[in-house]
C-alpha positions in Angstrom: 286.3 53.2 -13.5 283.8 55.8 -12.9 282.1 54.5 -16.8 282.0 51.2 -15.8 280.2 52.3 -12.3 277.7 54.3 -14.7 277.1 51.4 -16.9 276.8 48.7 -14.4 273.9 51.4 -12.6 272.2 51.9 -15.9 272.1 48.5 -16.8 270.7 47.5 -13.1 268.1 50.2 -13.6 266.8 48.6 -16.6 266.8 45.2 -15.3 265.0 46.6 -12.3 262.6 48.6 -14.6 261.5 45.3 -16.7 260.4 43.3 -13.4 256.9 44.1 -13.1 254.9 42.8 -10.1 251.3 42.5 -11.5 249.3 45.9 -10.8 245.9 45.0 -11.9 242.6 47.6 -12.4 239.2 46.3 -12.3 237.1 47.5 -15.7 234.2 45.2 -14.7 233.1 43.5 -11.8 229.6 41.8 -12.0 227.6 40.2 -9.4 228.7 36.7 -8.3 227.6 35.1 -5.0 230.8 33.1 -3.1 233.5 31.4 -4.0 232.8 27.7 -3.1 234.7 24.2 -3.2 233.8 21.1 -5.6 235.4 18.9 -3.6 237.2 16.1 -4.4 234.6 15.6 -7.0 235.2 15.9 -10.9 231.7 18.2 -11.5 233.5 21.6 -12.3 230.5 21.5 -15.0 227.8 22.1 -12.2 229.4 24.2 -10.1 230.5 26.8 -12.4 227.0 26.7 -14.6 225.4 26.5 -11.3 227.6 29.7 -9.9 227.1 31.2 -13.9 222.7 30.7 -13.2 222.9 32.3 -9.6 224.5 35.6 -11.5 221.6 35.5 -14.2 219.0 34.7 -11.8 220.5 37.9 -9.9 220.7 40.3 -12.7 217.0 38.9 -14.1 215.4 39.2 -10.6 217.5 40.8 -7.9 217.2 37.7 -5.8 220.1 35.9 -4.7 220.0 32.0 -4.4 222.3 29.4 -3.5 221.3 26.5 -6.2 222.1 23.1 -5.8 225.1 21.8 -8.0 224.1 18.4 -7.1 220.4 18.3 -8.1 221.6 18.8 -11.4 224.6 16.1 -11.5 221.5 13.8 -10.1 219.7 14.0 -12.9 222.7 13.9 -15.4 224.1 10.9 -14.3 221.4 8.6 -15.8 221.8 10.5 -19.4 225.4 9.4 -18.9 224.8 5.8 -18.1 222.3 5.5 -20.7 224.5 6.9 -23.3 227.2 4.5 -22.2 224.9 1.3 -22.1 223.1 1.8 -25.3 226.3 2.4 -27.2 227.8 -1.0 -25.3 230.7 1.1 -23.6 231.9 2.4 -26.9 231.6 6.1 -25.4 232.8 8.0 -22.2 231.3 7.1 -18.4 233.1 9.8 -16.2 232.1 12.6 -13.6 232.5 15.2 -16.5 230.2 17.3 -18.0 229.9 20.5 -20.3 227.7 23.4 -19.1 224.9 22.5 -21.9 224.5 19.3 -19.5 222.9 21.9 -16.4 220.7 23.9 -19.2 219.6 20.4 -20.1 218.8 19.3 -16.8 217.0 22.6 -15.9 214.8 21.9 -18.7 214.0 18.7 -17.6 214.0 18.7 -14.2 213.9 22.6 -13.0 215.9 23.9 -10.1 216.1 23.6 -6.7 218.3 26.1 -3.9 221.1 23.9 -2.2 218.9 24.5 1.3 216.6 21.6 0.0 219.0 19.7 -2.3 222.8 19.7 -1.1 224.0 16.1 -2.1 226.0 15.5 0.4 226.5 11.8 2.2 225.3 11.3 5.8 227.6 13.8 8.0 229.7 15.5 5.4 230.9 18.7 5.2 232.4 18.1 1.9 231.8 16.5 -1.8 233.9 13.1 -2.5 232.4 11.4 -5.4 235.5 9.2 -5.5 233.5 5.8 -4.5 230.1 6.8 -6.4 231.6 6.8 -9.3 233.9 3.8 -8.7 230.7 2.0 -8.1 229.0 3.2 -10.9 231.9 3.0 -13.4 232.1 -0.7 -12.5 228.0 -1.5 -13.3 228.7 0.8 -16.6 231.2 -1.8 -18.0 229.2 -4.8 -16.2 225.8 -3.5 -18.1 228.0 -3.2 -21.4 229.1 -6.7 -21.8 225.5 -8.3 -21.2 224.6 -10.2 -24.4 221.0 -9.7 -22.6 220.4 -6.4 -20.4 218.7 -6.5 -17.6 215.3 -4.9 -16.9 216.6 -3.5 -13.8 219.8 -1.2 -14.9 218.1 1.4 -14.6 216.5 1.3 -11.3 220.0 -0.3 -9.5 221.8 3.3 -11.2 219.0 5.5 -8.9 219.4 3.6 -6.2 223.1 4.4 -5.7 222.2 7.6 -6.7 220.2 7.9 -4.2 222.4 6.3 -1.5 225.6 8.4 -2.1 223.6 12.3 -2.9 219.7 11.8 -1.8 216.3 11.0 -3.8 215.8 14.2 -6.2 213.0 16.5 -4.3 209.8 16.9 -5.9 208.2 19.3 -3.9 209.7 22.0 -1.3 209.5 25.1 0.6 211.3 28.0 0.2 211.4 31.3 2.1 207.6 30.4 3.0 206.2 29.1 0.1 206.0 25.7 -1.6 207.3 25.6 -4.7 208.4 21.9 -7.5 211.8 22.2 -8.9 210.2 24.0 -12.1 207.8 26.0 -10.6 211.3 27.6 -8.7 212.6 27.2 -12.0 209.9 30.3 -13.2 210.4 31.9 -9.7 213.6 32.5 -10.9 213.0 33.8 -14.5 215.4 31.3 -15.8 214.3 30.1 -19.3 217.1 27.4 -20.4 216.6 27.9 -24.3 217.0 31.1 -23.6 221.0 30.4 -23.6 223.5 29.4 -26.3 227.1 27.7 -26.5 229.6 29.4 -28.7 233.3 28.3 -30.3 235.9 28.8 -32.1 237.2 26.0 -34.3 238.3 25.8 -38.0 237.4 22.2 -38.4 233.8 23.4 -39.2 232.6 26.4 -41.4 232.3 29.5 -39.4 228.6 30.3 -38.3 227.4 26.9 -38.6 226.6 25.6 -35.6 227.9 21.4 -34.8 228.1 19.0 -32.5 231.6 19.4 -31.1 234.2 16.3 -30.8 235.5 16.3 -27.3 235.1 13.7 -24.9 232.7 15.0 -22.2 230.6 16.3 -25.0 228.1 13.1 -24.0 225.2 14.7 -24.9 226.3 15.7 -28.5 225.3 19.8 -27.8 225.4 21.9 -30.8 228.1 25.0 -30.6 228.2 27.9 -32.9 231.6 28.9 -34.4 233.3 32.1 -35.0 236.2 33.1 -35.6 238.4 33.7 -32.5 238.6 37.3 -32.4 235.1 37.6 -32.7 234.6 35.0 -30.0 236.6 37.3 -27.8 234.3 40.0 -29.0 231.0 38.4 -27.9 232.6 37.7 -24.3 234.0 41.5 -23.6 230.5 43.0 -25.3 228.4 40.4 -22.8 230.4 41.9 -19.7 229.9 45.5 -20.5 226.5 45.0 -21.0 226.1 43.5 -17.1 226.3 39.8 -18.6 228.9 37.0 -17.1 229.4 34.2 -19.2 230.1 30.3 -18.8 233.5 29.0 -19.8 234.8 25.6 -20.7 238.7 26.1 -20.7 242.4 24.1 -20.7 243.9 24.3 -17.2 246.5 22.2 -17.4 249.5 24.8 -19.1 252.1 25.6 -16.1 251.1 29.0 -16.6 247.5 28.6 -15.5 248.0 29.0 -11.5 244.8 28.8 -9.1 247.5 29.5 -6.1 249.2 32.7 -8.2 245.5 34.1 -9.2 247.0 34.4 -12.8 246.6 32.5 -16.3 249.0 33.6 -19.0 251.2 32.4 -22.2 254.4 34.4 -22.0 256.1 34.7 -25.3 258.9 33.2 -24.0 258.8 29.6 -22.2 261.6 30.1 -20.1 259.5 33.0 -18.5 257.0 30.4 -17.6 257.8 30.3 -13.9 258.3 34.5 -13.8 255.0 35.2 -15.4 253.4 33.7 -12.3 254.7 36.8 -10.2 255.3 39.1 -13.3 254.4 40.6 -16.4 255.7 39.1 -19.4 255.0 39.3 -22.7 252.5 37.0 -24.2 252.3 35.0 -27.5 250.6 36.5 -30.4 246.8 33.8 -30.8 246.4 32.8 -33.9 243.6 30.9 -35.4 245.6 28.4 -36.7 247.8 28.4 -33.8 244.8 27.7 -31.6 243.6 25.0 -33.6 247.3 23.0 -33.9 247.2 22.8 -30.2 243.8 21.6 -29.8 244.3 19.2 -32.6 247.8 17.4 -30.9 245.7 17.6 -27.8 247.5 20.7 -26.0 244.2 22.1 -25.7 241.8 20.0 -23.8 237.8 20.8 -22.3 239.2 19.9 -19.0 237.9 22.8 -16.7 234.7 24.6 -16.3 234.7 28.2 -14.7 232.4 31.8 -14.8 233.4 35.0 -16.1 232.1 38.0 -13.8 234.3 40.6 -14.6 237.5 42.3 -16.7 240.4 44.0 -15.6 244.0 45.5 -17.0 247.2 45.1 -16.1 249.5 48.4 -16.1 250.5 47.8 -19.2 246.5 47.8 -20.6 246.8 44.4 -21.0 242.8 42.9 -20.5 242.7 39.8 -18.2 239.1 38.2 -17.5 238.1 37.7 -13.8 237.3 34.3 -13.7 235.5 32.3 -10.9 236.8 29.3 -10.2 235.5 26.2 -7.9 238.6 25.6 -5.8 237.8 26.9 -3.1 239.0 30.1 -1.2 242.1 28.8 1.2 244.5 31.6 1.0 247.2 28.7 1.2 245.9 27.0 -2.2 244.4 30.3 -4.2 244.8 33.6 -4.8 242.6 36.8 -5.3 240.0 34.9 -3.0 239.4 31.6 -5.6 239.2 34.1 -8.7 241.8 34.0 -11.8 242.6 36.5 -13.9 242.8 34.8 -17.1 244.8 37.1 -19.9 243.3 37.6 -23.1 246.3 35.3 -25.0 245.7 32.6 -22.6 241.4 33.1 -23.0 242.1 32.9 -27.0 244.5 30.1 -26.9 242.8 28.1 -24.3 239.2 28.7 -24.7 237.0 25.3 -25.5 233.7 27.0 -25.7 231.3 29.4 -23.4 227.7 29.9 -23.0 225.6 33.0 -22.2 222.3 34.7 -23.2 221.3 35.2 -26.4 220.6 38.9 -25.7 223.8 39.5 -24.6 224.8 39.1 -28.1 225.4 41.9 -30.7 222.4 41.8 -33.5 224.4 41.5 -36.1 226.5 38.4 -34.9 222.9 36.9 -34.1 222.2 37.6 -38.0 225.1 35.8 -39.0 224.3 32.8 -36.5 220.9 33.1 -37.5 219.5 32.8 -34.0 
């Protein structure tokens, strides 16, 4: 009796001893201004490129500045449209974007702080692009099936524009001083070609740089690829260098959890539900693994977030702090509206990210020749 006691102790012990409640360590912690909410609006792109320019303009300048996300989905919107007309509705009108959309725009139109530009319809508190784009999606497929379009497409897109987030400024002041949106673009020391997109597929030659095939990809931006590994590389070199980086990822595994604060891909499916509360072990990332699951559409571009920081877990394990747009509601997210993203679930789930060019080693600019 008094062996089965023992055994029954022991084995309780090590069941106890393999449920580990996440202890995590912060490595690096750049600067990031707040958490905010995109609303009930699909423009994750903006937001998180928006949040991703405030941290450059900080490191560049020391000057912190609340953009405007909308300014720049104003003047995307009628690159979308156009792309959807001129190719008679044979491509994708949708709220999404990719961050290469925002450089585009600031190099177009400049930027503006949110003070001036905030997009939001008569009395709201709150983004709800739920009717805008109703209305627009509707004049898309309307404009499509002319046999003769009309002069005035165009100007009828602005105008709802205009109605549901507000006439783009052209001039404004700021903190005393009148500034255009790309005059404030040079106040803060933000040159868009100064940035690149980065990924890792093995559809196309590694180093090359392509136009990459997924659907919010309207604007046909050029990525270079590497291999994974090396992708990873670039990302954790770029934070310890005081760099945070743009990410285009899959959200939609069970194991990505805004309200937990984690993202992870246990080994083990069945641990799926644990590994919210829990350290589990995680999949080995393959290449090939990661490109079978975005080629039966596991892996999607379906969220947009900004990389400020890395931590550990207490087993070393590295987990990227990630800055999502969801909000900070304790009820709805964790760790204050950050995730920490695991480096299987980064390498497995990773569309694409963007960052400065000086952020990158010298001899992976050689081999990207940029």
């Amino acid at each position: 009796m008094k062996n089965i006691l023992l055994k029954t102790l022991v084995l309780a012990i090590s069941f106890t001893g393999f449920s580990q409640s996440y202890q995590f360590t912060t490595q690096i912690d750049l600067d990031a201004t707040n958490v905010i909410s995109q609303g009930r609006t699909g423009t994750c792109w903006s937001f998180s490129a928006s949040s991703f320019l405030e941290s450059e303009i900080i490191r560049l300048t020391g000057k912190q500045i609340d953009i405007s996300e909308m300014y720049n989905v104003r003047h995307t919107y009628p690159k979308k449209a156009q792309n959807y007309v001129m190719r008679q509705g044979k491509a994708q009108f949708s709220e999404g974007g990719l961050a290469h959309d925002v450089m585009n725009s600031v190099a177009d139109f400049g930027l503006v702080p949110n003070s001036v530009y905030n997009g939001l319809n008569g009395e709201a508190s709150s983004h709800d692009h739920a009717e805008m784009i109703n209305v627009l999606t509707s004049m898309m497929e309307s404009y499509a099936k002319q046999r003769k379009l009309s002069k005035n497409w165009e100007a009828a897109v602005a105008s709802v524009l205009d109605v549901y987030l507000g006439k783009p400024v052209k001039t404004f002041n700021y903190e005393g001083k009148n500034y255009t949106p790309k005059s404030f673009m040079e106040y803060a020391s933000i040159k868009p070609e100064n940035y690149v997109s980065i990924t890792s597929f093995n559809h196309q030659p590694f180093y090359s740089n392509f136009v990459l095939n997924i659907p919010d990809n309207f604007s046909n931006g050029s990525f270079y690829n590497v291999p994974i590994n090396e992708l990873e590389d670039i990302v954790i070199h770029a934070l310890e260098n005081g760099y945070t980086v743009e990410l285009d990822c899959d959200v939609s595994e069970k194991t990505f959890s805004a309200k937990n604060g984690v993202a992870v891909i246990p080994n083990n499916s069945e641990d799926n539900s644990i590994a919210l509360n829990e350290v589990k072990p995680e999949k080995e990332i393959t290449q090939d693994y990661r490109q079978q699951e975005f080629e039966n559409f596991n892996t999607t571009d379906d969220h947009l977030m900004h990389i400020t920081g890395l931590l550990k877990d207490q087993n070393g394990t590295i987990y990227y702090k990630v800055k999502n747009s969801w909000g900070t509601n304790p009820e709805r997210v964790a760790n204050g509206g950050y995730v920490y993203m695991s480096s299987a679930y980064f390498k497995l789930k990773t569309i694409s990210v963007l960052l400065h060019k000086d952020a990158i080693k010298s001899a992976v600019v050689k081999k990207l020749n940029l």
